[in-house]
C-alpha positions as CSV (number, residue, x, y, z in Angstrom):
1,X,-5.2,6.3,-9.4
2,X,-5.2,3.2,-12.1
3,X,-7.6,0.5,-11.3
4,X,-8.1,-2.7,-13.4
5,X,-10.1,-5.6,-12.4
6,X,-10.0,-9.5,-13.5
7,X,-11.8,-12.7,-12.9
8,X,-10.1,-15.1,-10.1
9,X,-9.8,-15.3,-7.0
10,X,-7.6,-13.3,-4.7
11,X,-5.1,-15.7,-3.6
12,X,-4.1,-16.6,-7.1
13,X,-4.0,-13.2,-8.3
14,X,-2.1,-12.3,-5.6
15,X,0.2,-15.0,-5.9
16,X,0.7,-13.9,-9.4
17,X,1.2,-10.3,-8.5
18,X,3.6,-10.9,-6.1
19,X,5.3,-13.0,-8.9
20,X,5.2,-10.1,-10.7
21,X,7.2,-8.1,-8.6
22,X,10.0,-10.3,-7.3
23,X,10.2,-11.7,-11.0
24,X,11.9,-8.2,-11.8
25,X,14.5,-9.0,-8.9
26,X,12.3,-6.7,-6.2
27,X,11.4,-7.6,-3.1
28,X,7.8,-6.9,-1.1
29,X,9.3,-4.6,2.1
30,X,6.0,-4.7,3.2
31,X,2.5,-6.0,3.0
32,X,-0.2,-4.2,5.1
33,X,-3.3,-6.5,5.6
34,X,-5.7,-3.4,5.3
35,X,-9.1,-5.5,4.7
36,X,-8.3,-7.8,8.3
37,X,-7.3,-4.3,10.4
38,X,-11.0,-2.6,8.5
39,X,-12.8,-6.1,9.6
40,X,-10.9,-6.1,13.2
41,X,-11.6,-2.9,14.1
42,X,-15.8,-2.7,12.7
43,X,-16.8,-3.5,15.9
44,X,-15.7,-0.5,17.3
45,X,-15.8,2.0,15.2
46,X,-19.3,1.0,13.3
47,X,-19.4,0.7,9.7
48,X,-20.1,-1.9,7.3
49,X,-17.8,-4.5,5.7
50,X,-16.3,-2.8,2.6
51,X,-13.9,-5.0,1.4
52,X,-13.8,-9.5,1.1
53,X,-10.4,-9.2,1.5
54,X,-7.5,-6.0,0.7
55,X,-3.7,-5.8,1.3
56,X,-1.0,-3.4,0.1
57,X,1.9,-4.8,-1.1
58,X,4.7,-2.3,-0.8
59,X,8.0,-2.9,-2.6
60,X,10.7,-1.0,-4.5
61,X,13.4,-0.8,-7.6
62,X,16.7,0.5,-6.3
63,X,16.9,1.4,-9.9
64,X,14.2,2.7,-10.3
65,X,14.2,4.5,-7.3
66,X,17.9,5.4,-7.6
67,X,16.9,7.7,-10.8
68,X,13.8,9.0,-9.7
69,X,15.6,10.2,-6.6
70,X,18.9,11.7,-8.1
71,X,16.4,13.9,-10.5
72,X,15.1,15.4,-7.6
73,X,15.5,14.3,-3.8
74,X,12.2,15.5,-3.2
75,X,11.0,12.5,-5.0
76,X,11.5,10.6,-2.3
77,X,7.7,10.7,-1.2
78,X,7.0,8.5,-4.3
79,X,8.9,5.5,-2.9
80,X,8.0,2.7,-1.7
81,X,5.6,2.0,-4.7
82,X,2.3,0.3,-3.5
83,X,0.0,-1.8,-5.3
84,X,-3.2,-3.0,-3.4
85,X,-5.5,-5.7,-4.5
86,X,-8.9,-6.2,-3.0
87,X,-12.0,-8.1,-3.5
88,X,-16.0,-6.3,-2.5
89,X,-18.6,-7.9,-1.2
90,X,-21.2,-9.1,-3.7
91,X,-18.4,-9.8,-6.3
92,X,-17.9,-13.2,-6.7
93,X,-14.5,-13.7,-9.0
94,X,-13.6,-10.2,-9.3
95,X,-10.1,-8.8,-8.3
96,X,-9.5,-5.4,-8.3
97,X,-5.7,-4.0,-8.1
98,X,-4.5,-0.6,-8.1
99,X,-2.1,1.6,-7.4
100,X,-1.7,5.4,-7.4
101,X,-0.1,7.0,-10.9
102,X,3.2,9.2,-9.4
103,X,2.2,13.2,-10.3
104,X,5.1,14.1,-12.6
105,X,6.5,17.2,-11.0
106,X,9.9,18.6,-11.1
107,X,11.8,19.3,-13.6
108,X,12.3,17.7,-17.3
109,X,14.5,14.9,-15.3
110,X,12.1,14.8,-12.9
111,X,9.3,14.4,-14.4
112,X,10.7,11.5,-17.3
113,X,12.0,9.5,-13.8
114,X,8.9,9.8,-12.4
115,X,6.5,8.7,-16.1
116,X,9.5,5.1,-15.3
117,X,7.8,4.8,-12.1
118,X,4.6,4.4,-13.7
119,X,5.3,2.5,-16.5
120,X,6.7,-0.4,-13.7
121,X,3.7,-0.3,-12.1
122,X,1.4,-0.7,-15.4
123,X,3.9,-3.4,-16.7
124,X,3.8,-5.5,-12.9
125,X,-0.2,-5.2,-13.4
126,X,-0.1,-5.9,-16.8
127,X,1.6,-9.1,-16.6
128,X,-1.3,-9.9,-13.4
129,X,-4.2,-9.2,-16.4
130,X,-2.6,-11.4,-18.5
């Protein structure tokens, strides 16, 4: 996992995350509202509130994705990529974003498709940090 963290508030560093993807011509498939299910869901289950607010945005390069997946089918597991953000309680203008770092298996094809993966996601959270 690669975790980073910046001052702001979530909707604008979500706004400029999902800037960050669709800027590269990708579009967000999906975007699973994980803190709003944990917060829905307390009540009956017990627990305490761990996150302010948390989503998954899930979204994928058909280049990208395209090489990763002719060096080795299997690859497929990788895809889509997903990026969460979230905020804690008791953090006042913190953002946290992260995503988890592809394992680079396979072969020599394999494994330099797979270290592309990874350098998209740590350039799209880059340009967030910035």
């Amino acid at each position: 996992m690669r975790l980073f963290s910046i001052k702001g508030n979530f909707a604008d560093v979500r706004e400029d995350l999902e800037m960050a993807i669709t800027d590269r011509g990708m579009i967000i498939n999906n975007v699973s509202h994980i803190g709003n299910m944990l917060a829905r869901t307390r009540k009956d289950v017990g627990g305490k509130q761990i996150f302010v607010e948390a989503e998954s945005l899930e979204f994928c390069s058909s280049v990208v994705s395209r090489h990763m997946m002719e060096a080795d089918p299997r690859n497929i597991v990788f895809c889509p990529y997903i990026i969460s953000i979230y905020t804690l309680p008791g953090e006042k203008n913190r953002v946290h974003i992260a995503y988890r770092r592809p394992l680079p298996v396979g072969g020599p094809a394999s494994k330099k498709a797979l270290q592309a993966v990874e350098k998209l996601l740590h350039d799209i959270v880059s340009d967030v940090l910035e």
